[in-house]
N, C-alpha and C positions, 0 to 999 in steps of 0.2 A: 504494500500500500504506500502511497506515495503521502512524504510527510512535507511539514513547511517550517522552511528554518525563521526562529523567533531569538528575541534578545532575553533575558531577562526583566528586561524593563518593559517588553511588551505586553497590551490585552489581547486577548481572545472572546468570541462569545460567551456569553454565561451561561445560554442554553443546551448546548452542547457539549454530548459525552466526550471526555478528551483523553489522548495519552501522551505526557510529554517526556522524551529521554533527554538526560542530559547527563554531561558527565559530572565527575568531581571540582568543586568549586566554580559552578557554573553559577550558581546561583538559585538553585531548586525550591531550596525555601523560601529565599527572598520573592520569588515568581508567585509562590504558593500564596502566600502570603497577602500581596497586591492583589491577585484573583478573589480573595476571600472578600478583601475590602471592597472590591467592585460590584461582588456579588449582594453583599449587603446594604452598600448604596443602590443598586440598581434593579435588585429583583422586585417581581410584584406579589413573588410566590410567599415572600417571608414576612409573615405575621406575627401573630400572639402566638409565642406557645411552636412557634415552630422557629427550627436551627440549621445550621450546618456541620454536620459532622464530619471532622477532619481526623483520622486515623494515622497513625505513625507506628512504627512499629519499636521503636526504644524511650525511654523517660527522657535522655537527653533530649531527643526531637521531639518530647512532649513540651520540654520545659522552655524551647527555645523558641516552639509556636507560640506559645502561651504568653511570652514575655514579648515580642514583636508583635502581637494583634492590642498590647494595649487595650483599648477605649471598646475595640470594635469583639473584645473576648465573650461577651453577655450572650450574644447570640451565635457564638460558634462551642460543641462539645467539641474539644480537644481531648484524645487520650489512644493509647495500647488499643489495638484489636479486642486483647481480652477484657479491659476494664470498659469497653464501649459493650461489647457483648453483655457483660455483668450487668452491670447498669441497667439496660434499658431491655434484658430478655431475660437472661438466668434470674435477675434478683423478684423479678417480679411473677414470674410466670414458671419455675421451677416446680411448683404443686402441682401442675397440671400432671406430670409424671413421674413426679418424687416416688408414689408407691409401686409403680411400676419397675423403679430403677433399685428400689431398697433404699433411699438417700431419704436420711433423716433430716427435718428441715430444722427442728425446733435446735439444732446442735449447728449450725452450718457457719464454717468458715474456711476462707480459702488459704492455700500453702503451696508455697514451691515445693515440686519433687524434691530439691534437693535437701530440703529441709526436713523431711521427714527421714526419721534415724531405719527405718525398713526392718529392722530387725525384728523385732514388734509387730510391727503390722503384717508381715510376711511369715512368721513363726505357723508352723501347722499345715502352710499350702504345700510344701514339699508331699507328705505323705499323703495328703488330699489327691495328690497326681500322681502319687506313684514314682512320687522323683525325691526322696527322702535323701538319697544318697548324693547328693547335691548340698554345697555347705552352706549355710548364712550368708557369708558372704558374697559368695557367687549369685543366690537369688538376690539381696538387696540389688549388687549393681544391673543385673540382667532387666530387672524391675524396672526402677528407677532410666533408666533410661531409653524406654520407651516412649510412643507418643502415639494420640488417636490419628490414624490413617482412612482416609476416601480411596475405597478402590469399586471395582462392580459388585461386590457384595454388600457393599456398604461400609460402617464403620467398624473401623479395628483396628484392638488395640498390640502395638506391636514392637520392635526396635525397627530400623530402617533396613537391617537384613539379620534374620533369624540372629537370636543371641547365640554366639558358639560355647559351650562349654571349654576352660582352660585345658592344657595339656593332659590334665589328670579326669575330668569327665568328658569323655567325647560324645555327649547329648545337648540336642539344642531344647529348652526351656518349652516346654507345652503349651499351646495358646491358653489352654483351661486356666494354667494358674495365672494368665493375667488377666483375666476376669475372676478368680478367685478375689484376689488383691485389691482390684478396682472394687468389687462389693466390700470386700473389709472395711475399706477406706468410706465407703456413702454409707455404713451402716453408722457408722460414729459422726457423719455430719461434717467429713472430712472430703474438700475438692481441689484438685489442685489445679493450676492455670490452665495447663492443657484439656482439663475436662469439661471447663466452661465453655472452649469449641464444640466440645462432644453433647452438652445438654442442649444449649443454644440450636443447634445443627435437630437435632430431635426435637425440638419444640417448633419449629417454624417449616419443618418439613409436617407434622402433627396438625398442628395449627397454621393453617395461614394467614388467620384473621390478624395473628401478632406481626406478620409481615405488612399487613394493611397500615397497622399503627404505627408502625418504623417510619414508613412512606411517608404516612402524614406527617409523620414528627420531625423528620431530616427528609427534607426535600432536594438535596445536595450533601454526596456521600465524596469526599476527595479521600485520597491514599496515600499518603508518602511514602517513601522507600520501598515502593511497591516490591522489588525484585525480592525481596526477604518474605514474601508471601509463600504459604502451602498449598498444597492443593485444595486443603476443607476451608481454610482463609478464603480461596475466592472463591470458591461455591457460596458462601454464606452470603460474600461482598455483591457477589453477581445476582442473587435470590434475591437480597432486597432490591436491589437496581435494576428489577426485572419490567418494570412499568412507573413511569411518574420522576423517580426519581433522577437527578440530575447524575452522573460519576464519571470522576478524576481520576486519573492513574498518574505519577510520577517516579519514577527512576532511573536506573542506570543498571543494566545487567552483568556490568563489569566491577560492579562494587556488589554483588549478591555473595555473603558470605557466612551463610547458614544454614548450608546444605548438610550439617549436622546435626539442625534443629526441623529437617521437613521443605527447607525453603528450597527451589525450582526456578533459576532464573529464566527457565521454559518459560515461565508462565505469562511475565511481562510483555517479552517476545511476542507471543500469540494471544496475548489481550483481544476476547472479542465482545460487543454486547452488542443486544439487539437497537436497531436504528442506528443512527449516524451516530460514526466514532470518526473524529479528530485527531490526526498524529501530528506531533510537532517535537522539536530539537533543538535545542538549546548547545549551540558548540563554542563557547564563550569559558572564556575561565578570569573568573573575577577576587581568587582569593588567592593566587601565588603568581612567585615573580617569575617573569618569563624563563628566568635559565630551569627553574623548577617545572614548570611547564613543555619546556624542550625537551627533560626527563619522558616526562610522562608521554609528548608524543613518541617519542622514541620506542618506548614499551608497548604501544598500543595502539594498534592499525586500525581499527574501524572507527575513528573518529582522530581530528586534529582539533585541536583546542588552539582558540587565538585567547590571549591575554589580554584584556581590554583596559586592565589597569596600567598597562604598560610601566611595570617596576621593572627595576633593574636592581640585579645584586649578584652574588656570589654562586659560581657554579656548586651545585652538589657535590660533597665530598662522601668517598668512597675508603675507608680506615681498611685497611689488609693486617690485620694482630689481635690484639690481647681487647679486650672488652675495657676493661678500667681504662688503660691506659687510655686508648681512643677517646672515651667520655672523658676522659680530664682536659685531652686535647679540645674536643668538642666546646667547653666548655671557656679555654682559656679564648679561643679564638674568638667566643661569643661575649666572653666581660662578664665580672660576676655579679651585673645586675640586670642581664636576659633570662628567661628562662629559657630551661630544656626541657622536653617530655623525651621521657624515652619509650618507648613501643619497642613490645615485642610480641612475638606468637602465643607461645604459652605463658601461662599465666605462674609458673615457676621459675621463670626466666626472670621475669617483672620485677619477683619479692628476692632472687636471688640478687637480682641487682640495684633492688634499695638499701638492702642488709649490706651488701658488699661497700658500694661506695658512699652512703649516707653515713654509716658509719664509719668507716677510713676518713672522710674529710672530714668530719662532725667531729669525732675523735682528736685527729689531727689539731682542730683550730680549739679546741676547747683545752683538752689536755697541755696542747701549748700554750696557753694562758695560767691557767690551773699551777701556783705554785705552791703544791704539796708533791710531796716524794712518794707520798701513798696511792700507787694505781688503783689499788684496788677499793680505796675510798672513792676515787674520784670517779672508775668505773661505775657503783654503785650507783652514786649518786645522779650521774648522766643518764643509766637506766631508766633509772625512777624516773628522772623528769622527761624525757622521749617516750616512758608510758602513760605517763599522766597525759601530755598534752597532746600523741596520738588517739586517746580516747575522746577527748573533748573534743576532737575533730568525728570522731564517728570512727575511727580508724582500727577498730578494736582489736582486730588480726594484725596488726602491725604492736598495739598496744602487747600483747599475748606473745608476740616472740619475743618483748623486750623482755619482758618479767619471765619467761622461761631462760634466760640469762642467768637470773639468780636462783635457778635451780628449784624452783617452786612450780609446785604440782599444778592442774590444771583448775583445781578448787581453789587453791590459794592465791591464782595471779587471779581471778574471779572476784576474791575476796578482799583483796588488796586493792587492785582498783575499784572498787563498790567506794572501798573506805578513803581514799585521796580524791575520789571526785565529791563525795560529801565532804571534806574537809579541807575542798579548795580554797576558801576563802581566807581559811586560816593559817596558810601558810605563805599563802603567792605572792604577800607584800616582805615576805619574814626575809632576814637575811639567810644564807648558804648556811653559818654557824647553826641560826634557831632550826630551818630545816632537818639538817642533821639530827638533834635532840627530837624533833618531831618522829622520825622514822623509830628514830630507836625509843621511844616510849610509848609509840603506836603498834610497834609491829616488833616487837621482844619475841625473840625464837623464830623467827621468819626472815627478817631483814636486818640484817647486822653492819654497821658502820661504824669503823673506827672513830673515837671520841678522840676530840681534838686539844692537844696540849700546847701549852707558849708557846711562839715562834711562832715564822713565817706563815707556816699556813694556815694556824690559827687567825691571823692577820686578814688571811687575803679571805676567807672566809668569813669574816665580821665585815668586810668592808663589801664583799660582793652579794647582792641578791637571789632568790629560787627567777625570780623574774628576768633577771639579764642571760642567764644561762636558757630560760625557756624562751626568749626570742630568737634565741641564736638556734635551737631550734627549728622554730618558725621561719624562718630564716631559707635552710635548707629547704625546708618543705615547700615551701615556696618556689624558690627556683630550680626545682628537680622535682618532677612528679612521673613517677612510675603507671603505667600502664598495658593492658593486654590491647593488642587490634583491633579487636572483637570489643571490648569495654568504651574506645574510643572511637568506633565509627559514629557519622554524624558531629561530629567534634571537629576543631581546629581550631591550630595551634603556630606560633609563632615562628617555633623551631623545633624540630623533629630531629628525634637520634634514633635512628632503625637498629635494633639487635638481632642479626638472622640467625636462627637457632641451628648450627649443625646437628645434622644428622649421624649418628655415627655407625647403624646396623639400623636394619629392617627396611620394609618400602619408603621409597623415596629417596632414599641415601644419594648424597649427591645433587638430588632437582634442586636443594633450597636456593640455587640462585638462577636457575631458570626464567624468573620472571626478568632476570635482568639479559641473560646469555642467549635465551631461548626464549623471549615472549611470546606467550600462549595463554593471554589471559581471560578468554570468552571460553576456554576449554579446563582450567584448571583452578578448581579453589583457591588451593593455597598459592598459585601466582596471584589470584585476586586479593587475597587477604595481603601480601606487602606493596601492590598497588593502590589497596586500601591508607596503608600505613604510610606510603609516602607523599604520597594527596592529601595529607593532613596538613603539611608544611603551608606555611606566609611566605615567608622570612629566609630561613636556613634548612637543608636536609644534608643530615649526615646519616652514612650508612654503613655499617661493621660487618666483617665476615674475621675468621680467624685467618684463614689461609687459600690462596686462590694458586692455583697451576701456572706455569707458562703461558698454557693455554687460553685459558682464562683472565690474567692479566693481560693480553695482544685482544680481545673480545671488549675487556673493559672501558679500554681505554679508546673504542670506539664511539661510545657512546660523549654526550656534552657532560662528562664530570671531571673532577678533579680524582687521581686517585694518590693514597699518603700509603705509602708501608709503613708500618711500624716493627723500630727493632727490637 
């Protein structure tokens, strides 16, 4: 189908069902955005009582809608697929087949799978199927990460390909015991997000009357991030937008990177609904400087991106070594009041590299300050206050590997932080000295710091505050924020520091730099997922591998970067 290329700045009709691709930093929301505003100055459809519902598929793109619609937020539902489904089907209309499904209502709340400890609620299905010889473990994760699937039978619930049993059971999981599981779970009033597709989807296929009232109630359904959509996602998305109602589709099929969680960048692609459908492109890039953008066209052939902001800065560099080192590099070339995000794939990669150099530089400038000869005072006490104050951030997993430092059990760093965020107030203006006496009169037999006698660093501890230490803190936190891919899509960021995770056995070994050497990224997740990461960049993209071949260095260097060995 033949599309029309549009700015970001431009309209479109409001009556018409539209699909717009665009790539990264094109401006998708900003478009989105304008459209909403013109639809609400300009429709005749939108009344009392009726909205537009603008669906996004992450909180980030909830939060950033929500804060750009301003004035005009009253009459637009912004939220998650599933909290838009909740809302306005499950929470209301779940009686109709509560007794059908065993889902107790008087009990009803929702929980991520992953929250839920499976242990427990899976206990007994083993023998129930005959699969007894199968350990806890194994059924928790087999469980847990499944998801409700659309195929011609209907719905079911399943993993994305048969669970395999580890090296030691070679049986794959019986469908019975996930509908075991799933009844366990509604007989306690228990649903988790993905089941809300699952009720929602029964109810309006049940009833259509409650399709009726959608209609009326959002006469205008838009989609952001469409490509992150399942297959039961736009069946639902398409059943209300089957008459009356106006629908938006927006994305980019080359940022689709949740094909672990059901998503299908197929689906964008082949967007169809009944009556006139609208395609439009958006090939503008409005959030990175051109040499970042010569990257990106570089890696990806079915669209060229112009730079309309016309910046000019520094070509991407490309680090060949050590991970620390590079980020220190990174870091001096940026001045130490830029920040940096660092991105990476896994989510162990991330913590592995807060812990490493948050602490090394943290350490470094504090400790060199710190004039007592007691490490092991000064260690303590740096602890404590990088856990106090990544709790007061929300930070609590980061709080929890501090306090596992000082050797304390998982009830105790629990206990310990409950008791320093109650009794923040009374230390935060205290000096370093009164701190000190605080811990050790608060926490005797748990947290032990040497008491401090005349001299020096009885001195510099009178003289310094719990306070100048906790900004220095904040400080760091500040200017170095760790993140997964996947946690930051949707995001952007000034200056990007890419971590590519080698591989060192199993599939894969070797592709991680394919999206650079080999791009293929309409064909390959994980090339999309660090084309994701480095279309995050403004500003600066820096990018790390450990060690590149011959070969591979003569490949790199054809590309617009810069690239640094390090020795």
């Amino acid at each position: 189908m033949a599309y029309t290329v549009i700015t970001s700045d431009d309209s479109i009709p409001i009556e018409v069902n539209f699909k717009v691709s665009a790539g990264p930093g094109a401006g998708k929301t900003h478009w989105l955005i304008n459209h909403i505003k013109r639809v609400i100055s300009k429709s005749r459809r939108l009344g009392t009582g009726r909205k537009i519902a603008c669906i996004t598929y992450t909180n980030i793109g909830v939060e950033t809608i929500k804060s750009r619609l301003s004035y005009s937020h009253e009459k637009v539902y912004v939220g998650t697929i599933h909290n838009f489904l909740f809302e306005n089907v499950v929470k209301y209309y779940l009686s109709f087949i509560a007794d059908e499904e065993g889902f107790c209502l008087d009990k009803m709340k929702v929980i991520d799978d992953e929250m839920l400890s499976g242990y427990r609620i899976v206990k007994g299905i083993g023998e129930a199927v005959s699969q007894k010889y199968l350990d806890q473990a194994h059924w928790n994760k087999a469980i847990t990460n499944c998801r409700w699937h659309l195929d011609n039978t209907g719905l079911v619930f399943k993993p994305d390909r048969p669970y395999p049993a580890t090296s030691k059971f070679r049986a794959s999981i019986k469908q019975e015991a996930y509908t075991i599981y799933k009844k366990k779970l509604w007989a306690r009033g228990i649903m988790t997000y993905d089941d809300i597709l699952y009720f929602a989807y029964k109810i309006i296929i049940n009833y259509p009357l409650v399709l009726e009232v959608l209609r009326a109630t959002y006469p205008y359904l838009f989609i952001d991030e469409f490509q992150d959509s399942t297959p039961l996602q736009v069946d639902i998305l398409k059943r209300i937008a089957q008459s009356s109602t106006i629908i938006g589709v927006i994305g980019d099929k080359a940022q689709s990177i949740y094909g672990f969680a059901g998503a299908d960048p197929h689906l964008f692609d082949g967007f169809v609904i009944g009556g006139r459908l609208e395609e439009y492109n958006i090939e503008s890039n409005r959030r990175s400087t051109d040499e970042i953008i010569d990257l990106l066209n570089a890696i990806r052939k079915d669209i060229i991106q112009e730079g309309i902001l016309h910046q000019h800065g520094a070509k991407p560099i490309v680090y060949v070594g050590d991970r620390i080192k590079a980020f220190e590099m990174a870091k001096r070339t940026l001045g130490h009041n830029e920040e940096l995000n660092f991105l990476s794939f896994r989510n162990d990669a991330a913590n592995s590299m807060r812990e490493q150099y948050d602490n090394q530089l943290l350490q470094e400038n504090l400790l060199s300050s710190f004039d007592d000869s007691d490490d092991n005072r000064v260690n303590t006490i740096i602890v404590c206050i990088k856990a106090i104050e990544y709790s007061r951030q929300g930070l609590f997993k980061d709080a929890f590997r501090q306090t596992s430092k000082l050797d304390l059990t998982a009830e105790q760093s629990v206990s310990v932080i409950k008791k320093f965020l109650k009794d923040y107030d009374d230390f935060k203006e205290c000096s370093l000295s009164a701190y000190i006496e605080y811990i050790n009169s608060k926490f005797a037999g748990v947290i032990k710091v040497a008491r401090l006698k005349a001299g020096n660093a009885k001195n510099f501890y009178d003289s310094h505050s719990y306070m100048q230490v906790a900004m220095e803190v904040g400080t760091f936190e500040k200017h170095v924020l760790y993140e997964t891919i996947h946690k930051a899509k949707g995001d952007e960021f000034d200056n990007v520091f890419v971590g590519i995770d080698k591989k060192e056995k199993g599939k894969g070994k070797g592709k991680e730099l394919d999206f650079l050497l080999n791009p293929d990224i309409l064909s390959s997740e994980e090339q999309r997922v660090y084309y994701v990461a480095i279309s995050r960049a403004k500003k600066r993209l820096f990018i790390q591998y450990p060690k590149f071949s011959d070969k591979e260095m003569a490949a790199l260097e054809r590309l617009p970067i810069d690239v640094i060995k390090i020795d």
